[in-house]
C-alpha positions as CSV (number, residue, x, y, z in Angstrom):
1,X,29.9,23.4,-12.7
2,X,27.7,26.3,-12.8
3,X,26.6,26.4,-16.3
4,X,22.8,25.5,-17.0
5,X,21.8,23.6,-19.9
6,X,19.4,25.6,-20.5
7,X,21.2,28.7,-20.3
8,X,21.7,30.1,-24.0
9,X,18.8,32.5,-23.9
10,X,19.6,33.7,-20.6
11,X,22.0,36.9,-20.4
12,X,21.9,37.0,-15.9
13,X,23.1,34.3,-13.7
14,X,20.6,32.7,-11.9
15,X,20.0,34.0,-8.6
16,X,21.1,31.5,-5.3
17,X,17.8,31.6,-3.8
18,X,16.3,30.6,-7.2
19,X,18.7,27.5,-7.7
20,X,17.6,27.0,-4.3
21,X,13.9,27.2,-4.5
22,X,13.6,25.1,-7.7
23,X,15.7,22.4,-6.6
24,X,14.1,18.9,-6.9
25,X,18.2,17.1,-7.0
26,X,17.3,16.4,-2.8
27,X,14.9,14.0,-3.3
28,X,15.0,13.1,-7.2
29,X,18.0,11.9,-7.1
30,X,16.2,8.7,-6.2
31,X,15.4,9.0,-9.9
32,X,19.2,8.3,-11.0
33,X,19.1,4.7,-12.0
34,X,15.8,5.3,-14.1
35,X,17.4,8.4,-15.4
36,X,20.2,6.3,-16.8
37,X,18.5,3.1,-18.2
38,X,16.1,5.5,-20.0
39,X,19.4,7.3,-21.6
40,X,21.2,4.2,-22.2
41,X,17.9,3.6,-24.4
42,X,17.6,6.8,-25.9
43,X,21.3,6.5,-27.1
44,X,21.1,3.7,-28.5
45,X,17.8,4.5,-30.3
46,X,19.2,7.7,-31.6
47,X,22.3,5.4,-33.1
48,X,20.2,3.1,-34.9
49,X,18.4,5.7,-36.7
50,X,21.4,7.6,-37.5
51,X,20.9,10.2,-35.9
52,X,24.1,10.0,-33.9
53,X,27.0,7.7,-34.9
54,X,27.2,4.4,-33.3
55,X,30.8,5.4,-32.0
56,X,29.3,8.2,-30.3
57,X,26.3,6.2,-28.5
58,X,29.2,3.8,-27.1
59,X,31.0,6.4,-25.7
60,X,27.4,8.1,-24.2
61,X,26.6,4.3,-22.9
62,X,30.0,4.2,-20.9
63,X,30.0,7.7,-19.2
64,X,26.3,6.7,-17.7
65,X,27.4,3.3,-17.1
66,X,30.5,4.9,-15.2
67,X,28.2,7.8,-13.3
68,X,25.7,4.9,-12.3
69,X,28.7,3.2,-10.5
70,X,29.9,6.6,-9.0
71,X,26.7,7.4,-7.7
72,X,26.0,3.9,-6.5
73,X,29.7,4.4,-5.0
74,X,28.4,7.5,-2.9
75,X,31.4,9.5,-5.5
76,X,29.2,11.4,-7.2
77,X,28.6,15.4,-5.8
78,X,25.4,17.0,-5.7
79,X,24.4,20.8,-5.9
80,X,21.3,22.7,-6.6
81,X,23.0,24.7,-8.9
82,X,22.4,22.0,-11.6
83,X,18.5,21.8,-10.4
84,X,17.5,18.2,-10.9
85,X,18.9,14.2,-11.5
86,X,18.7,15.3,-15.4
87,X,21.4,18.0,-15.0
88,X,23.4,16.2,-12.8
89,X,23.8,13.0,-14.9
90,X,24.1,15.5,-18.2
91,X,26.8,17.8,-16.6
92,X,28.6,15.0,-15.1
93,X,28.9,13.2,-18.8
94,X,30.2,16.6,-20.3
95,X,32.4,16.8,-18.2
96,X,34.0,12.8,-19.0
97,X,33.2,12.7,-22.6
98,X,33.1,16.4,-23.4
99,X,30.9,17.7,-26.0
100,X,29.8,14.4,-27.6
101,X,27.4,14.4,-24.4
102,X,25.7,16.9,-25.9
103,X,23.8,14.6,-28.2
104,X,22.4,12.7,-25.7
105,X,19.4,15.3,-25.4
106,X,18.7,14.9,-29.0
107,X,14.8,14.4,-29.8
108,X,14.1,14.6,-26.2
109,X,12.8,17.2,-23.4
110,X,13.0,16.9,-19.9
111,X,9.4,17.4,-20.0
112,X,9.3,13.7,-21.2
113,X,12.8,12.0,-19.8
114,X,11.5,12.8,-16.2
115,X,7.9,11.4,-17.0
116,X,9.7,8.4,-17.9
117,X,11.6,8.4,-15.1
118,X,8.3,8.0,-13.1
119,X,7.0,5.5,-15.2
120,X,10.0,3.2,-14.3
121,X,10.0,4.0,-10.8
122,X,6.3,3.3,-10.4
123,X,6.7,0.1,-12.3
124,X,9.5,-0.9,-10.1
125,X,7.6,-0.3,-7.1
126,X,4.6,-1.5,-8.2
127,X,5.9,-5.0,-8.1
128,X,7.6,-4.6,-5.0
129,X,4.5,-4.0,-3.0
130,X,2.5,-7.2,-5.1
131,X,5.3,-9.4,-3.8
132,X,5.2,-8.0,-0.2
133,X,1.4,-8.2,-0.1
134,X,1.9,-12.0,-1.8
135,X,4.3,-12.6,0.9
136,X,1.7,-10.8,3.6
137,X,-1.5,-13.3,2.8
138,X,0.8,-16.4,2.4
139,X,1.3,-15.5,5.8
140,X,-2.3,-15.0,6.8
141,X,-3.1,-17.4,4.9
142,X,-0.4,-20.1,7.8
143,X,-2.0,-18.4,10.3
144,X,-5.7,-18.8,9.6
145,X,-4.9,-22.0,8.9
146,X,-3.2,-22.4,12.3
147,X,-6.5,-21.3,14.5
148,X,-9.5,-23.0,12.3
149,X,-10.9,-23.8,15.7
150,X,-9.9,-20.6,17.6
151,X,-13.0,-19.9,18.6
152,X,-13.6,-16.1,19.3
153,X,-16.0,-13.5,19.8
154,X,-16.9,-11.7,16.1
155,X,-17.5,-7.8,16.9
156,X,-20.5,-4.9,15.6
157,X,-20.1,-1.9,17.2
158,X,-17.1,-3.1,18.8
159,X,-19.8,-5.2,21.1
160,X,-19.6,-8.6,21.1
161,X,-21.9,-10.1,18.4
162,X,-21.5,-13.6,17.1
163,X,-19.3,-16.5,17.9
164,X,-16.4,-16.8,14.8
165,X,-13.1,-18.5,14.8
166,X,-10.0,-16.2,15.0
167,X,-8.9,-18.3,11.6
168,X,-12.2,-16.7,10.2
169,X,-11.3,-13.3,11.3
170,X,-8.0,-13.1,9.6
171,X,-9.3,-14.2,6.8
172,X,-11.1,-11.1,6.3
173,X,-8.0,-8.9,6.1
174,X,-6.5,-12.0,3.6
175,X,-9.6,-11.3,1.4
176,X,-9.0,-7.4,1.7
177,X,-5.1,-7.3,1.1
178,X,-6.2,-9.9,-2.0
179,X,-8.2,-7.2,-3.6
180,X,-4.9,-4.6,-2.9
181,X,-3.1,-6.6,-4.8
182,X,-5.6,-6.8,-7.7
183,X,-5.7,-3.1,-7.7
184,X,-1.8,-2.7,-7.9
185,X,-2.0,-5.3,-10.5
186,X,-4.8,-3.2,-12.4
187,X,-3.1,0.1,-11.9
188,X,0.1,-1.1,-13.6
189,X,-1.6,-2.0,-17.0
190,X,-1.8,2.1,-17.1
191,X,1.7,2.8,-15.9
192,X,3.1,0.4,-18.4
193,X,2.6,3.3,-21.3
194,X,5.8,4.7,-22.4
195,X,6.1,8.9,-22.6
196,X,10.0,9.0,-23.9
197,X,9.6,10.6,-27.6
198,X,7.0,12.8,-26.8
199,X,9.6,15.8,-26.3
200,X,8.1,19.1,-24.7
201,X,4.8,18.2,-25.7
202,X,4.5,17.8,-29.9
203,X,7.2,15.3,-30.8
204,X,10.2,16.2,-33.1
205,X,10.9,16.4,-36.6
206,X,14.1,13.9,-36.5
207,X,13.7,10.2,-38.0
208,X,13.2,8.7,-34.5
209,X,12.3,5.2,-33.4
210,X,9.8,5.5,-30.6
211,X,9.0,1.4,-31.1
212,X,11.9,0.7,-30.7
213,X,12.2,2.1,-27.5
214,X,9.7,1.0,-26.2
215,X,11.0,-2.6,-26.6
216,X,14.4,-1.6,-25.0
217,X,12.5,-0.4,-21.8
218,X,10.4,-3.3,-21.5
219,X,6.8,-1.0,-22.1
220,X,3.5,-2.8,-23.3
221,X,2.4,0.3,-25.2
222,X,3.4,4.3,-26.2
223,X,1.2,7.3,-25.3
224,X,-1.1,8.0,-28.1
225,X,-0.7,11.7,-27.6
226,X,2.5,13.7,-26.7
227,X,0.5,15.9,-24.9
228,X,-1.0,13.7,-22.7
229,X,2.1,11.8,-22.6
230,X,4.3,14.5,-20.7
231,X,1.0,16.1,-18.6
232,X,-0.3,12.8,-17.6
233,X,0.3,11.5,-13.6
234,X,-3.0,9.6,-13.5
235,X,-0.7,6.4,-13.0
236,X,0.8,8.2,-9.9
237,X,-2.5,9.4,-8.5
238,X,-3.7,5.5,-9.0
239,X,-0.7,4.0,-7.2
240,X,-1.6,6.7,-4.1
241,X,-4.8,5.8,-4.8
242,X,-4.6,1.8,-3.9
243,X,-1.6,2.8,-1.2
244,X,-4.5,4.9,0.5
245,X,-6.7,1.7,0.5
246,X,-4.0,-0.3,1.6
247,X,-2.9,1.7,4.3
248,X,-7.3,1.2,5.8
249,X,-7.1,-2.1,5.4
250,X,-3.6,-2.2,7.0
251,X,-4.5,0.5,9.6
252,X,-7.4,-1.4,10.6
253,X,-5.6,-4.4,11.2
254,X,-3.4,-3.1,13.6
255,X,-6.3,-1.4,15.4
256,X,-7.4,-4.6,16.2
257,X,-3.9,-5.5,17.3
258,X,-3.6,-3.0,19.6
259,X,-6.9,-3.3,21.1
260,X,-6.0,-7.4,21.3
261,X,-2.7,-6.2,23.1
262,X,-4.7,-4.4,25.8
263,X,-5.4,-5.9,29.8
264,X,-8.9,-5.1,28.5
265,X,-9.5,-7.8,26.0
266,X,-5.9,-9.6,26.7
267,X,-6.6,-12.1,23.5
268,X,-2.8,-11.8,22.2
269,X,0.6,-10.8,23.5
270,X,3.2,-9.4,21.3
271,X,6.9,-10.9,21.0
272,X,9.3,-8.8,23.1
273,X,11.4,-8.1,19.9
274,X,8.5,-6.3,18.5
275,X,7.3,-4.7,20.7
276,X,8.9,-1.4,22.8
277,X,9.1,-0.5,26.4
278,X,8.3,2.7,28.7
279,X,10.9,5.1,29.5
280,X,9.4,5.5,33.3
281,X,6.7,2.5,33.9
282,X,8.7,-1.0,33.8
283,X,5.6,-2.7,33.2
284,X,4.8,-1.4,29.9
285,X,4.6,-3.5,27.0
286,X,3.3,-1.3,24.1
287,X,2.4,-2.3,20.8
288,X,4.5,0.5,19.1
289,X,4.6,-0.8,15.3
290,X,0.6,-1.3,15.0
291,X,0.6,2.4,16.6
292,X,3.1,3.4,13.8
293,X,1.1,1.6,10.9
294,X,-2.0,3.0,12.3
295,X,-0.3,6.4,12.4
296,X,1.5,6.2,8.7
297,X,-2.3,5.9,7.3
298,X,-2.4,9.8,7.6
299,X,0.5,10.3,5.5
300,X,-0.2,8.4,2.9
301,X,-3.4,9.7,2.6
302,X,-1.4,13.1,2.6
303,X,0.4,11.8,0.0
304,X,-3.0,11.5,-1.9
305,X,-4.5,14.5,-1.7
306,X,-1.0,17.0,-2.1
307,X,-1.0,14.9,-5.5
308,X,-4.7,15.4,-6.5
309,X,-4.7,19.6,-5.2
310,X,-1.5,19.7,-7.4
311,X,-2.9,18.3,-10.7
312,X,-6.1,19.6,-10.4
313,X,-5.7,23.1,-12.5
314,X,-2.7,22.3,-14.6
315,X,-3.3,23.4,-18.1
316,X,-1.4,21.1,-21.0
317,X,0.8,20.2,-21.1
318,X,3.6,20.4,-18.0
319,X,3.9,22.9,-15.3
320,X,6.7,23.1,-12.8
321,X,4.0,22.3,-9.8
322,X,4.7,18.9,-11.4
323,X,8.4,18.8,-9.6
324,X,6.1,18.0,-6.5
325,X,5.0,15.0,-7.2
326,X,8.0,13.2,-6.5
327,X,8.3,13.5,-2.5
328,X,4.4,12.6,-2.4
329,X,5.1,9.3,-4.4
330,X,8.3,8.1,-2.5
331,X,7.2,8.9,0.9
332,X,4.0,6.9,0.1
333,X,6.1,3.9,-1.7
334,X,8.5,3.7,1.3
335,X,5.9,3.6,3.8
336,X,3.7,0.9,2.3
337,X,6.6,-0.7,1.7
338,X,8.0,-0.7,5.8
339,X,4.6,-1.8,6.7
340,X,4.0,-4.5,4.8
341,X,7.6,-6.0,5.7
342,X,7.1,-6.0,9.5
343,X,3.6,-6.4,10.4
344,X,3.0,-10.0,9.0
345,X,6.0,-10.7,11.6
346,X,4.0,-8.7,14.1
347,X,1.2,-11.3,13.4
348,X,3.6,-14.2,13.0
349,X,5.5,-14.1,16.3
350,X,2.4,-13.3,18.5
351,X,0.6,-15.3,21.0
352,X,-2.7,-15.6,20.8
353,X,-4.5,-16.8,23.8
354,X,-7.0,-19.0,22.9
355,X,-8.2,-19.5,26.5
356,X,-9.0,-16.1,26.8
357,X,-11.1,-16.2,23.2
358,X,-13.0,-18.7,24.0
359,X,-14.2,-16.9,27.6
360,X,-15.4,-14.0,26.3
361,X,-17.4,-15.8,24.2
362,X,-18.9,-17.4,27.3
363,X,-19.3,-14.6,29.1
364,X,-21.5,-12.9,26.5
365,X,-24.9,-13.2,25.0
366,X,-22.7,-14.1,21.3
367,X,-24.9,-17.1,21.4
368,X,-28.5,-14.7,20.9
369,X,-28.5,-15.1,17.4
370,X,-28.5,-18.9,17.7
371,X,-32.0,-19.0,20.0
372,X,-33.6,-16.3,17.8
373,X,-32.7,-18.7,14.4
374,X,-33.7,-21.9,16.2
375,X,-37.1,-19.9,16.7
376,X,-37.3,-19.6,13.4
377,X,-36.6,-23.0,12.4
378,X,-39.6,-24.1,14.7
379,X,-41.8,-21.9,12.6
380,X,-41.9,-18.2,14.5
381,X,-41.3,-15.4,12.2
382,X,-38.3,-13.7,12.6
383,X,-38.9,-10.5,13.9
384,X,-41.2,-12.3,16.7
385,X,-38.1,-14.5,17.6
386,X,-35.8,-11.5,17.6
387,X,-38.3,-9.7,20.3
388,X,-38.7,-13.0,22.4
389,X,-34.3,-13.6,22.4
390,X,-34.5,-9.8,23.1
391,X,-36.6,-10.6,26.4
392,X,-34.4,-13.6,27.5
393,X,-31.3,-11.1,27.1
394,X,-33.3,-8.3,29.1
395,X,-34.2,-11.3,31.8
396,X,-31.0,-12.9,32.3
397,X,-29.1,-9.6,32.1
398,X,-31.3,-8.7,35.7
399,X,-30.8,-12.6,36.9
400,X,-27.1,-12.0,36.5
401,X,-27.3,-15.7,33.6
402,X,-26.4,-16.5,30.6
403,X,-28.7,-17.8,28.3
404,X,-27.2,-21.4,28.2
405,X,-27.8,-21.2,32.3
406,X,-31.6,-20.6,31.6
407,X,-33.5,-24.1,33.1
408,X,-36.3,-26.2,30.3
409,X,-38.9,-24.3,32.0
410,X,-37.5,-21.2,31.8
411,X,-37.1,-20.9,27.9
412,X,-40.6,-22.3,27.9
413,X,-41.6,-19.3,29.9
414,X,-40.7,-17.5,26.7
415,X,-42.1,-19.3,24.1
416,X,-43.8,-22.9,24.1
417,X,-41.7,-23.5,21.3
418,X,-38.3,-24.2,23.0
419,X,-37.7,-27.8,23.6
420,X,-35.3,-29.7,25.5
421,X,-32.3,-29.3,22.7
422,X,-32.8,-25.4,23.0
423,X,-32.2,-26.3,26.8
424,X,-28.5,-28.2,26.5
425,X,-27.7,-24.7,25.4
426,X,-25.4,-23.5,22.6
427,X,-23.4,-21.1,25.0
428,X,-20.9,-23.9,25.8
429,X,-17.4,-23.0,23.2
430,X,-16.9,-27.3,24.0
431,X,-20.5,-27.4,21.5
432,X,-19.6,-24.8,18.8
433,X,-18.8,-26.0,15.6
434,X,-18.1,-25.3,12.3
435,X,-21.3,-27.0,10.6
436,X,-23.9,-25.7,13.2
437,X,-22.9,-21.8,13.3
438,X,-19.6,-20.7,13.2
439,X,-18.7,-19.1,9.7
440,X,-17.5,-22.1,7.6
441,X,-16.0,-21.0,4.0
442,X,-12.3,-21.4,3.5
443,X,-11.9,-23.4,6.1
């Protein structure tokens, strides 16, 4: 079990603490089912040029078959003394097959069989987190839908600015978790290259069939360069890359479900099974997932800059620092992933209190904007109209009004140009509506 693979030019035994610092099998043994569809391919590749006999490819494809079924089993043993998923599929073959594993490895490195390995797992995961966000703005999508006539007060500054609908306002994060999914969807046009051929870094010599391959695998393209094929992790970096800007736009959103949450603003309460509890106040609801999406942000964003210090002084072609690329790549995945499946039902099983909305528009000056555009449409410049509505803020802020409470007479006190329609007043939620100044696209 001890023997490396690697271990005809050696003459010591390796020492324990070195098995144990170069370990990658605790974590990329996630790897495992990659590892073996890209063997089954490479066998069967290396059999249809001859290069091994068609007998012996069989017998390869049923040992992996049989390992993938042990491991999936929870049968399989893992040590560090065989370093990586590579070794551990490779030993365990020898050991059913005997030496005919051996030729498995034939016109291929590790160097390019875990860049592979990568390739698969980034395609694989790459699709999982379109569907989820598919699934996320279908259900933004209902719930916008739902509160078209929400009406809300839209935030600057986290002050009170304009009147909006809360259908309006989710749309936002639809449009923003839209344009994630584009991004995934770009990035995966440059993960689609395939890397297995390339060998250490220059190819081989033997009669291989690297198209052929690629067909197997299901790749659009091959790396032009072997090179670049076994150094590159650009299409990692770019999946961090849009998991980073996911996890702002998703970070943001439950921001604003917190605040929502609190006795402060008091526009949505959460459904008690997702939501947690204090240990000593009996009270507490606390919005706990939006707190933990809010929180994941960080580590993804960790994720993205251990991977871009790691790559950035790597001579051609690989390095060992490469090994750490794996940990920042699932830890992002799965945590993009958890988020994406449970906060649309955060969003989905709240109540949203539409009363509450629709006062603190009311009880705000949201309705400013309004005076200093009708103004405007009387013939006063802008800037003048902003500096008159400025005033009428200033007055009714000391009169203890609204600017829907001011009288005819008083709006004429600030400009002759008010007349008795400014006076009915926009502040009234029963007068917004869609075609006078609430946002109206999409809706």
């Amino acid at each position: 079990m001890s023997k490396k693979l690697w271990g005809g030019r050696f003459e010591k035994e390796t020492d324990a603490l070195v098995e144990k610092f170069t370990s990658s099998i605790d974590f990329d043994k996630k790897l495992y089912n990659q590892d073996i569809i890209g063997s089954i391919a490479h066998a069967r590749m290396l059999a249809k040029c001859g290069i091994i006999s068609k007998e012996d490819a069989a017998l390869i494809i049923k040992g992996l078959v049989e390992i993938k079924i042990e491991i999936e089993e929870g049968n399989f043993e893992f040590t560090s003394k065989l370093e990586d998923i590579h070794m551990h599929i490779e030993n365990r073959l020898s050991e059913k097959i005997g030496p005919v594993a051996g030729k498995l490895h034939t016109a291929r490195s590790r160097n390019d069989q875990v860049a592979l390995d990568m390739h698969l797992y980034v395609k694989e995961k790459t699709v999982q987190v379109v569907r989820l966000l598919e699934h996320f703005c279908g259900a933004l999508w209902k719930l916008a839908e739902k509160h078209v006539d929400t009406v809300m007060p839209g935030y600057t500054h986290l002050q009170k600015a304009q009147p909006v609908t809360l259908g309006y306002h989710l749309k936002a994060y639809y449009y923003m978790l839209e344009r994630d999914k584009e991004r995934f969807c770009d990035a995966l046009k440059r993960t689609d290259i395939m890397p297995l051929g390339a060998c250490a870094l220059a190819g081989t010599t033997l009669p291989t069939d690297k198209e052929y391959t690629r067909e197997l695998l299901g790749f659009s393209r091959i790396y032009e360069n072997t090179m670049d094929a076994v150094s590159d992790r650009d299409f990692v970096l770019e999946f961090l890359s849009c998991a980073s800007i996911l996890m702002v736009h998703l970070s943001r959103m439950a921001e604003e479900i917190i605040l929502w949450n609190t006795d402060e603003f008091n526009y949505m309460e959460l459904d008690d099974a997702f939501a947690t509890g204090s240990s000593i106040m009996p009270q507490k609801k606390n919005p706990d997932i939006a707190e933990l999406v809010r929180g994941k942000s960080g580590r993804v964003f960790g994720d993205l800059i251990s991977m871009l210090t790691i790559m950035k002084g790597l001579p051609l072609a690989y390095n060992r620092d490469m090994q750490e690329d794996k940990e920042a790549l699932f830890d992002a995945a799965e945590t993009i992933c958890a988020c994406l499946e449970i906060l649309p039902k955060v969003l989905l099983t709240a109540k949203f209190k539409k009363e509450n909305m629709a006062e603190a528009v009311e009880n705000s000056f949201a309705d400013a904007t309004y005076y200093a555009e009708y103004l405007v449409k009387k013939g006063m410049p802008f800037r003048k109209a902003h500096e008159v509505v400025g005033k009428m803020v200033s007055y009714c802020i000391k009169k203890d009004k609204k600017i829907k409470d001011l009288s005819f007479l008083e709006l004429k006190n600030f400009s002759e140009l008010f007349a008795e329609d400014a006076a009915r007043g926009f502040g009234s939620t029963e007068k917004y509506n869609k075609s006078n100044y609430i946002p109206t696209s999409h809706f």
